[in-house]
Backbone as JSON, one array per atom type, in Angstrom:
{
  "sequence": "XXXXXXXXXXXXXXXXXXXXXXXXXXXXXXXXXXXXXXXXXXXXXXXXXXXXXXXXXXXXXXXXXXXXXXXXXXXXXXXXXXXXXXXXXXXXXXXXXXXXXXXXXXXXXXXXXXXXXXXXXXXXXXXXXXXXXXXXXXXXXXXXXXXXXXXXXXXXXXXXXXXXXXXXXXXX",
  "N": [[34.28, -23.52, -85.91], [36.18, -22.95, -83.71], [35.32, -19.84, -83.67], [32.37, -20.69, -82.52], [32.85, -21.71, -80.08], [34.52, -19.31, -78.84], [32.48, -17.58, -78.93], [30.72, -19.09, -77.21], [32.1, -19.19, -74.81], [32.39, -16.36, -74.08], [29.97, -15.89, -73.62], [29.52, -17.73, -71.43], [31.19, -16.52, -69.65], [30.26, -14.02, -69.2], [28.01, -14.78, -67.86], [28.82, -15.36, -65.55], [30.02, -13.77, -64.45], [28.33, -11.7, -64.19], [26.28, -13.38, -62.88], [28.7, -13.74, -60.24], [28.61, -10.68, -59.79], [26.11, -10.72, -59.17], [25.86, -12.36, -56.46], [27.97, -10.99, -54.76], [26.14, -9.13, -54.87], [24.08, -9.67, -52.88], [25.37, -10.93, -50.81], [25.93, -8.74, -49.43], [23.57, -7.69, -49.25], [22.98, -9.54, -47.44], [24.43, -9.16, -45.19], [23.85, -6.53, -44.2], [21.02, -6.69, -43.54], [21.51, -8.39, -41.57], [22.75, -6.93, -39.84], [20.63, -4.99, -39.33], [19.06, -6.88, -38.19], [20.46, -7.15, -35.91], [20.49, -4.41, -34.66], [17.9, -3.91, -34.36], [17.33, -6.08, -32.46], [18.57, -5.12, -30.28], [17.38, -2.88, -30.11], [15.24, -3.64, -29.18], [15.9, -4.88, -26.38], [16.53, -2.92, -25.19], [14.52, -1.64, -25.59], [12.4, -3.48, -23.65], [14.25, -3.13, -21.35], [14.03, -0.94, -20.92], [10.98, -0.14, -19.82], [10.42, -2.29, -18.29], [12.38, -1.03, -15.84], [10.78, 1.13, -15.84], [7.96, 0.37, -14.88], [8.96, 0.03, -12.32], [9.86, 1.65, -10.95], [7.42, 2.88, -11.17], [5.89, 1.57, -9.66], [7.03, 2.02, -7.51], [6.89, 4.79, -7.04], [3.79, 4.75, -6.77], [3.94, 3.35, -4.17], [4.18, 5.08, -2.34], [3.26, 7.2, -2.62], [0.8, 5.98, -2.04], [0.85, 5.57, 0.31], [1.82, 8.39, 1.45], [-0.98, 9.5, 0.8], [-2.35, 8.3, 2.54], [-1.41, 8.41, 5.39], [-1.65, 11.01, 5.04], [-4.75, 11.37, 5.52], [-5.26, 10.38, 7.97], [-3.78, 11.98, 9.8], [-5.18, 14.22, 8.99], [-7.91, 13.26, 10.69], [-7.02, 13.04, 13.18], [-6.49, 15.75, 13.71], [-8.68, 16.76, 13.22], [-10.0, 15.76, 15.43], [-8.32, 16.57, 17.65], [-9.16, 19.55, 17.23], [-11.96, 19.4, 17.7], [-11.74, 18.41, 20.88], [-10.49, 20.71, 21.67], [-12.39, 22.99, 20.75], [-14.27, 22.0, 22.58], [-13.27, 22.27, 24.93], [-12.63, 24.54, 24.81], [-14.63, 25.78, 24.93], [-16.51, 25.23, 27.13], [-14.61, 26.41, 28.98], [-15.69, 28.75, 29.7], [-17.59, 28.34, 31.6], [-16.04, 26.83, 34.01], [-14.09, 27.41, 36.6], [-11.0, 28.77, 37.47], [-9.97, 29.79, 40.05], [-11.83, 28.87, 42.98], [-11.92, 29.7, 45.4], [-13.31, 32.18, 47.21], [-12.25, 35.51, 47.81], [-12.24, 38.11, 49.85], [-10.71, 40.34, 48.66], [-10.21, 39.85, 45.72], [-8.08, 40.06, 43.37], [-8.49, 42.34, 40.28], [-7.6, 41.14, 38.35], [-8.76, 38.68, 37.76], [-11.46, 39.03, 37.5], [-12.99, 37.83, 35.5], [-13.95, 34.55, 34.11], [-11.18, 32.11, 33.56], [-10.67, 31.77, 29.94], [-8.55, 30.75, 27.88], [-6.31, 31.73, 25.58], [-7.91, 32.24, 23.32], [-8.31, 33.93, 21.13], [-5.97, 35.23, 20.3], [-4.3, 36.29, 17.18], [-5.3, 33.6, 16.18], [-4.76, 31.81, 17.12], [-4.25, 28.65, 19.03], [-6.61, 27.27, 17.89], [-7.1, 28.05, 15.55], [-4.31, 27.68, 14.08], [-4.38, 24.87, 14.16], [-6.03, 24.27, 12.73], [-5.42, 25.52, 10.07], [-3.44, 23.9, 9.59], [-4.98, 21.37, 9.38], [-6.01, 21.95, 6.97], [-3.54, 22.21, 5.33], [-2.86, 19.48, 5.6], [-4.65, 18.42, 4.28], [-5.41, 19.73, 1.56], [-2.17, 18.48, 0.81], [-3.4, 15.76, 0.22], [-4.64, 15.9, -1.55], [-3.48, 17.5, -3.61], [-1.3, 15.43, -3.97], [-2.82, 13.29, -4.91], [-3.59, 13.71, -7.54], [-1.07, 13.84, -8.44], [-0.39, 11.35, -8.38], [-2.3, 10.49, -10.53], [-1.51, 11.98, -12.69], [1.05, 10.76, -13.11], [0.1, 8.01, -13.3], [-0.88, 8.36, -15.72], [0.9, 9.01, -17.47], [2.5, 7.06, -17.55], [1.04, 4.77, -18.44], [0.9, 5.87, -21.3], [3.27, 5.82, -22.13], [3.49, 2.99, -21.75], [2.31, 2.04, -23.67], [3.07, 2.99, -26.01], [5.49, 2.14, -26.0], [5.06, -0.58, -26.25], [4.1, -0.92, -28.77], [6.17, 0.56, -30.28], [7.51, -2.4, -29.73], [6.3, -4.25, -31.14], [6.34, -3.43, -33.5], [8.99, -3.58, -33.89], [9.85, -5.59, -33.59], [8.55, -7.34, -35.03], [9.8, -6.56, -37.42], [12.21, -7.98, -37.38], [11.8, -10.56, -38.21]],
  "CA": [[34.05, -24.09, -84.61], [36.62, -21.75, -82.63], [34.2, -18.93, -83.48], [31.54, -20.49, -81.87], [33.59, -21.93, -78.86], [35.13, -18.29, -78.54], [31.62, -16.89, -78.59], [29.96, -19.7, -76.1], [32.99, -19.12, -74.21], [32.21, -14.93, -73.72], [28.42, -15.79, -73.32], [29.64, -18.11, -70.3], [31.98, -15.46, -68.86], [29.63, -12.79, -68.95], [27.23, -15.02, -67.32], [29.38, -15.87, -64.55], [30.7, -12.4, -64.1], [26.98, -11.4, -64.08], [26.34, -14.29, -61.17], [29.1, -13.28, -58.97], [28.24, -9.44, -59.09], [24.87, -10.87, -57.85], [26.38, -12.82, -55.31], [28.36, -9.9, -54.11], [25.5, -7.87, -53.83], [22.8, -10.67, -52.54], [26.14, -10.9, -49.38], [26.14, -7.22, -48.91], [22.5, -7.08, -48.81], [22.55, -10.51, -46.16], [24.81, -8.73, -44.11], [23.44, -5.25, -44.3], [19.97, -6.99, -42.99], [22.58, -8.65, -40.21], [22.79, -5.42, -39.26], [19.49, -4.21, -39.2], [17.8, -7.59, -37.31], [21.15, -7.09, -34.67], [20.22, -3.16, -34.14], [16.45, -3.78, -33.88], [17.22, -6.77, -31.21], [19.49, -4.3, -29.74], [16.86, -1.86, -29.72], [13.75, -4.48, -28.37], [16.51, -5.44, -25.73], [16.65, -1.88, -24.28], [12.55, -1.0, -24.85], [12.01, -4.17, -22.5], [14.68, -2.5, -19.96], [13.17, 0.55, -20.3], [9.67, -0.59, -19.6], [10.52, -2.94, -16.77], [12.51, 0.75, -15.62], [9.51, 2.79, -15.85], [7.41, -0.33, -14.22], [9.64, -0.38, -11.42], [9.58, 3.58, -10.77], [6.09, 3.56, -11.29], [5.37, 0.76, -8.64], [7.64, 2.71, -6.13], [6.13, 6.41, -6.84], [2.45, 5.0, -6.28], [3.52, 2.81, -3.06], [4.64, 6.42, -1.84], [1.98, 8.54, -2.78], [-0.46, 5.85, -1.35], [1.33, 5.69, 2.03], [1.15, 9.69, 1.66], [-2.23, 9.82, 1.09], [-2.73, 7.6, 3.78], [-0.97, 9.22, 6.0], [-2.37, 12.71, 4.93], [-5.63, 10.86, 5.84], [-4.85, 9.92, 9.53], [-3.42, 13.31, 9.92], [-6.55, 15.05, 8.85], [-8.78, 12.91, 11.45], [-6.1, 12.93, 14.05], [-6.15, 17.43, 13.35], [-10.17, 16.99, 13.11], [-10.14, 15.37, 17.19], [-8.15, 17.69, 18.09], [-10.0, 20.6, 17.47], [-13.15, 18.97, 18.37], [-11.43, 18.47, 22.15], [-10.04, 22.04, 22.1], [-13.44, 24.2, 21.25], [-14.92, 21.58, 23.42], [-12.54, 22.52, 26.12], [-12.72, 26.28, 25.33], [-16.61, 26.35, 25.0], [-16.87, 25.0, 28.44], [-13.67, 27.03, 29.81], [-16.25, 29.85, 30.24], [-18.55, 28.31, 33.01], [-15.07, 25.96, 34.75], [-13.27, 28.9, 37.21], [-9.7, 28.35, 38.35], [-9.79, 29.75, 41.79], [-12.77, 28.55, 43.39], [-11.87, 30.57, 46.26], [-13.82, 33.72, 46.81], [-11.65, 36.37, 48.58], [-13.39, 39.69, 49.57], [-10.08, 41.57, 47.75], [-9.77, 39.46, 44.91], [-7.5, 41.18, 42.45], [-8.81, 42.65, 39.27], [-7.57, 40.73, 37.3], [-9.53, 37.47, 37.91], [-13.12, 39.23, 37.14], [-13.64, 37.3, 34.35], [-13.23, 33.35, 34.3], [-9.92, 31.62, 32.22], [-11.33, 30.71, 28.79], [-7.27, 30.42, 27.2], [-5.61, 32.9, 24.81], [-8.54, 31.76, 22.31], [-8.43, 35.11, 19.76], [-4.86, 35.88, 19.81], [-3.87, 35.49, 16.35], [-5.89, 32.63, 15.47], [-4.6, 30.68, 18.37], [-4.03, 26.93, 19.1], [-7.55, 26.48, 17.49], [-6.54, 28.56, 14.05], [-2.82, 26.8, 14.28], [-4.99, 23.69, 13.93], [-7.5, 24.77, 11.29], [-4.34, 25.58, 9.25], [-3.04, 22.3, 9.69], [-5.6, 20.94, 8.91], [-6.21, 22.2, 5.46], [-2.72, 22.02, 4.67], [-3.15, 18.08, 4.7], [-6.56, 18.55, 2.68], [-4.14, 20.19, 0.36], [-1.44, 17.23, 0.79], [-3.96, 15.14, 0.1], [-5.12, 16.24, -3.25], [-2.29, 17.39, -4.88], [-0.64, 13.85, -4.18], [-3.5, 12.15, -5.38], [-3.54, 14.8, -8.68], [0.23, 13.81, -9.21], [-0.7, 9.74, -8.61], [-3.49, 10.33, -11.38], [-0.74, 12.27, -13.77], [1.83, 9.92, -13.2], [-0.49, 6.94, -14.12], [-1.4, 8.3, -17.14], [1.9, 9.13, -18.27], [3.19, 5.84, -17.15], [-0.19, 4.09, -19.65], [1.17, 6.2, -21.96], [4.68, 5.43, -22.39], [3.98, 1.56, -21.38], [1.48, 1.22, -24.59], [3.9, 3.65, -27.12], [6.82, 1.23, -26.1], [4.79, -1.77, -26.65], [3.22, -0.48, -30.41], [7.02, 0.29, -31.02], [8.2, -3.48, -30.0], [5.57, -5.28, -31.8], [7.14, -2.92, -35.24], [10.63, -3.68, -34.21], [9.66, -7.72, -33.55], [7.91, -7.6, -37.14], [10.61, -6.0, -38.72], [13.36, -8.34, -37.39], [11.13, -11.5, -38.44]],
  "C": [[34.76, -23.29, -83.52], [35.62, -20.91, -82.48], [33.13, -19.26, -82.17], [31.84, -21.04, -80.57], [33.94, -20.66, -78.23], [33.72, -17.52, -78.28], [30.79, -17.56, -77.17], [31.08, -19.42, -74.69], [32.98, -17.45, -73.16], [30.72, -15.17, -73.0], [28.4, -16.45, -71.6], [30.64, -17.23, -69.39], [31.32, -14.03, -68.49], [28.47, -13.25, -67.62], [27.95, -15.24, -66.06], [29.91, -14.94, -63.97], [29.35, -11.5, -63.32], [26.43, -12.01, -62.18], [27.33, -13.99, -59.87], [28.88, -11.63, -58.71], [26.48, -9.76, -58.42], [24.78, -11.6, -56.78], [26.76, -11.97, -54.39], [27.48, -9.08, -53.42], [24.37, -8.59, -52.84], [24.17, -10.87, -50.59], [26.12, -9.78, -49.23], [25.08, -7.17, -48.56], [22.12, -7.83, -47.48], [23.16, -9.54, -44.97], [24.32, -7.02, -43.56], [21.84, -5.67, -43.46], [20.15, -7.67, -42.01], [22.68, -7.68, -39.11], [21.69, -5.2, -38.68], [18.66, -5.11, -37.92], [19.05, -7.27, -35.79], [21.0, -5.58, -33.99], [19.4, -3.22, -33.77], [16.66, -4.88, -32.53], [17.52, -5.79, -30.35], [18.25, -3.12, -28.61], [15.42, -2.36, -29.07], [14.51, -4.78, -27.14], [16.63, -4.33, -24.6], [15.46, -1.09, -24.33], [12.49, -2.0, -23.66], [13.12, -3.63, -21.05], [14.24, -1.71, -19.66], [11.96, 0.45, -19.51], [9.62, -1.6, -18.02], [10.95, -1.76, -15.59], [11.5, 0.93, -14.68], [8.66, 1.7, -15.42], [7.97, 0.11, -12.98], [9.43, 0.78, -10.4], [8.33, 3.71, -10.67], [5.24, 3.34, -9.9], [5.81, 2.05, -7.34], [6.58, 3.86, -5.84], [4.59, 5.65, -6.38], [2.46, 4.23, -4.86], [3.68, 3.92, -1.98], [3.83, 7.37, -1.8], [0.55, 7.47, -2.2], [-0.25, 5.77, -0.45], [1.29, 7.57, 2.38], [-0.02, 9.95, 2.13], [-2.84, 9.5, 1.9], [-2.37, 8.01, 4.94], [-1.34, 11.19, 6.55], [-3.82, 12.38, 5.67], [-5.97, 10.7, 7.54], [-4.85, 11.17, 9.72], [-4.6, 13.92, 10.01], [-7.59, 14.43, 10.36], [-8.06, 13.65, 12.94], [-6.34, 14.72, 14.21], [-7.48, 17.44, 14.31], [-10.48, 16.58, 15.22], [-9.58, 16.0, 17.59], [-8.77, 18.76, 18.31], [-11.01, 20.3, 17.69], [-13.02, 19.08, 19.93], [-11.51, 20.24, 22.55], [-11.49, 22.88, 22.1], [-14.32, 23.54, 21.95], [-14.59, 22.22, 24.83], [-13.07, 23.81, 26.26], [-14.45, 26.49, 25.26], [-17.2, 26.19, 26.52], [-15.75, 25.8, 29.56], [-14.27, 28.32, 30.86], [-17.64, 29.4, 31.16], [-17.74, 28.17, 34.14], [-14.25, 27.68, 35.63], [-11.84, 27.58, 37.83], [-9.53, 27.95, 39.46], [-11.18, 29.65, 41.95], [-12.71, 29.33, 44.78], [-12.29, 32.21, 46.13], [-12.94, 34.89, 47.71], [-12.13, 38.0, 48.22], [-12.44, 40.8, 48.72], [-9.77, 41.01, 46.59], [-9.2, 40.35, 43.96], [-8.08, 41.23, 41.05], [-9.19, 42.27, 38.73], [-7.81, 39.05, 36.9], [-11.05, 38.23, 38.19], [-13.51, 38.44, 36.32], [-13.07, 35.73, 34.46], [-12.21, 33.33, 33.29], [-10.53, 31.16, 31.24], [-9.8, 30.72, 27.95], [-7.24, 31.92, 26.07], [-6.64, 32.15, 23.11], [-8.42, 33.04, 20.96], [-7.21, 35.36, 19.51], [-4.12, 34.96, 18.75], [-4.29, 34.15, 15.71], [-5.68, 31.31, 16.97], [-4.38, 29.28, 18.11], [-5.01, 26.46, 17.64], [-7.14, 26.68, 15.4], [-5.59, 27.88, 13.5], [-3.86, 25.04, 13.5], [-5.51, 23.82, 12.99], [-6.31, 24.6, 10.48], [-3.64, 24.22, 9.02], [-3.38, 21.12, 8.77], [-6.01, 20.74, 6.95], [-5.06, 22.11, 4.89], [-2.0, 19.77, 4.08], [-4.12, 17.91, 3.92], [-5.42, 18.41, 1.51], [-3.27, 19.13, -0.12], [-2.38, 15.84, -0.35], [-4.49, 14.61, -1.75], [-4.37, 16.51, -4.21], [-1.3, 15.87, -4.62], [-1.32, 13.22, -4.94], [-3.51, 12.77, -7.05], [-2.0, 14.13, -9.56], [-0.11, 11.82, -9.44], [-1.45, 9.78, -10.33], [-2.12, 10.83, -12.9], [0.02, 11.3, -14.2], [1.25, 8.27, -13.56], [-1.02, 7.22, -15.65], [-0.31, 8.7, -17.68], [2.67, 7.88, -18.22], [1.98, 4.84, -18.42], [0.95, 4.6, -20.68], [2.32, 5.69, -22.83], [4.56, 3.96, -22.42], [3.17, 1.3, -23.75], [2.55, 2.09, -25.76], [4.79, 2.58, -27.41], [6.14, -0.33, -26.42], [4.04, -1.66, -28.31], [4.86, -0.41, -30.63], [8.03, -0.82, -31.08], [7.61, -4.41, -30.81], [6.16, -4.61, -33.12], [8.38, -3.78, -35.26], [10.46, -5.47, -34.13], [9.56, -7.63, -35.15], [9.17, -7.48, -37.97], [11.92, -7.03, -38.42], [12.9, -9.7, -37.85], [11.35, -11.05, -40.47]]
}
């Protein structure tokens, strides 16, 4: 009867030795997955900052580039009446005379009526032209960078939302 006391006795010590190394490791593995759901919150806690972020930035840059473009817009018309006035002005400069006075020695250098310093260098009207096209220009590469910057802004919003719906799953 010792015998088999001394043997039921090992069979229950092994078993119980058995049970707490799987206790041990069944708490190493709880807290080890402690870990893992407090890193992934960690890390869903700073995609949603990021993302609100890069919302926030995104809003700004396009209320900026549409007040640009809007702006570039005006500009352009605002250029466009201009030079409409001016070769209006100078197209008619050459009938309009200054001196209306005829004097039998008039000097020289009033043979010809005032039509303005229209060729030199491109002039007022060129100055304008240039102007002009450099809001064209404005215009397009703003709207070029709006168009980039929305699709890199898609981009990033739908990456960061494919990698919170993983990191949700995985902390569930």
């Amino acid at each position: 009867e010792l015998s088999t006391n001394e043997q039921t006795r090992k069979e229950k010590t092994e078993a119980v030795e058995t049970l707490h190394a799987e206790i041990d490791q069944l708490e190493a593995s709880i807290a080890k997955l402690t870990e893992d759901i407090a890193a992934l919150t960690k890390a869903v806690a700073e995609l949603d900052a990021a993302m609100a972020e890069a919302t926030k930035l995104r809003q700004d840059e396009k209320a900026k580039n549409t007040q640009t473009i809007a702006d570039s817009q005006e500009a352009q018309t605002a250029v466009a009446q201009a030079l409409t006035v001016l070769k209006e002005f100078y197209a008619k400069a050459g009938d309009a005379t200054a001196l209306l006075q005829q004097q039998p020695g008039s000097p020289e250098i009033f043979d010809s009526p005032y039509k303005g310093i229209q060729s030199e260098n491109g002039g007022v009207v060129g100055m304008l032209e240039v102007i002009e096209s450099d809001f064209a220009r404005l215009e397009s590469d703003t709207k070029a960078a709006e168009a980039s910057a929305q699709k890199e802004y898609d981009t990033f919003m739908t990456d960061s939302k494919v990698d919170k719906e993983s990191k949700t799953k995985d902390i569930e």
